[in-house]
N, C-alpha and C positions, 0 to 999 in steps of 0.2 A: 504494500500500500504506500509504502513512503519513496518509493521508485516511482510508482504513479505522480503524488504529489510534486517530486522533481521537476517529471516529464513535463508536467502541468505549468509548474512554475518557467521551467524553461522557456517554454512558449507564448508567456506572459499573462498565464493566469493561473488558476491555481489559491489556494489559502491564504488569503492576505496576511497573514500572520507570517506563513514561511515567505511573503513576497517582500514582507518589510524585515525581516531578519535577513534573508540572504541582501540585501540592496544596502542598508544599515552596516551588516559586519565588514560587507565585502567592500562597501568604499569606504570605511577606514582602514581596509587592506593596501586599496592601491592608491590611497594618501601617502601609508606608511614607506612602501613600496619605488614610491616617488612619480606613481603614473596617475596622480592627478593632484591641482594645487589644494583639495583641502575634502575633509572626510564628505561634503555634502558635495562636492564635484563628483570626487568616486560614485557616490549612489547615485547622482542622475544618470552618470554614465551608465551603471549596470542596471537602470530600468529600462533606460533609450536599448540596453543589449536585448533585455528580455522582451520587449516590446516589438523590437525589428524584425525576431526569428536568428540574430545573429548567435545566441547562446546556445539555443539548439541547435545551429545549427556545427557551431563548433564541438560540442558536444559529439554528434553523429560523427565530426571528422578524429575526435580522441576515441570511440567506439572502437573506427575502423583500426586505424594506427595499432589497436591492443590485441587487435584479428578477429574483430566479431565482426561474421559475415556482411557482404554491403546488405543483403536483403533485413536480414535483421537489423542492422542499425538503424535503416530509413523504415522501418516499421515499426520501430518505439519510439522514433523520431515525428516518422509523420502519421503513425497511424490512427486509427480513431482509439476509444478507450477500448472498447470489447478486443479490437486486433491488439493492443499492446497486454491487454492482460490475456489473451492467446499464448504471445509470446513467454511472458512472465510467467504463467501458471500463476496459478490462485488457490490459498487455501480451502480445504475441504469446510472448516469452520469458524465464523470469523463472528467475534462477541465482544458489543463495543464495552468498557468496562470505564464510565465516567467519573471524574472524582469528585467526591462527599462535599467539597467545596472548593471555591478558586486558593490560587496561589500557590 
């Protein structure tokens, strides 16, 4: 499920929760990094990624590079949900387990 959500985020949508945590961490990574002048330049950057198709689509090209097949990469890349969790397999039993309270 959390490969889903990924995939989802990649593509630029996805749980806004995982959408402002990856955009949030990751440009203060490439503040840090020195590939943008200051942690809220990095995060526009990497929404303008997730929004483009540019993340996924980098993504599918580090799939490939690791030797998963081109047909699979562009099939969790671009495929709908049901094709990607095809690919993925899916648990037999899956039981949401919420907690008692926030925080």
């Amino acid at each position: 499920l959390e490969v889903l959500e990924a995939l989802e985020c990649l593509g630029g949508a996805g749980p806004p929760d995982l959408r402002h945590l990856v955009t949030a961490l990751g440009g203060v990574l490439l503040w840090q990094c020195g590939m943008a002048a200051g942690a809220e330049q990095g995060r526009e950057r990497l929404a303008r990624a997730l929004d483009d198709g540019s993340a996924l689509a980098t993504f599918e090209a580090m799939l490939g590079a690791q030797g998963v097949p081109p047909d699979t990469a562009r099939g969790l890349c671009a495929g709908t949900p049901a094709q990607r969790r095809q690919l993925l397999g899916e648990a037999k039993v899956c039981e949401e387990l919420p907690a008692p309270q926030e925080g």
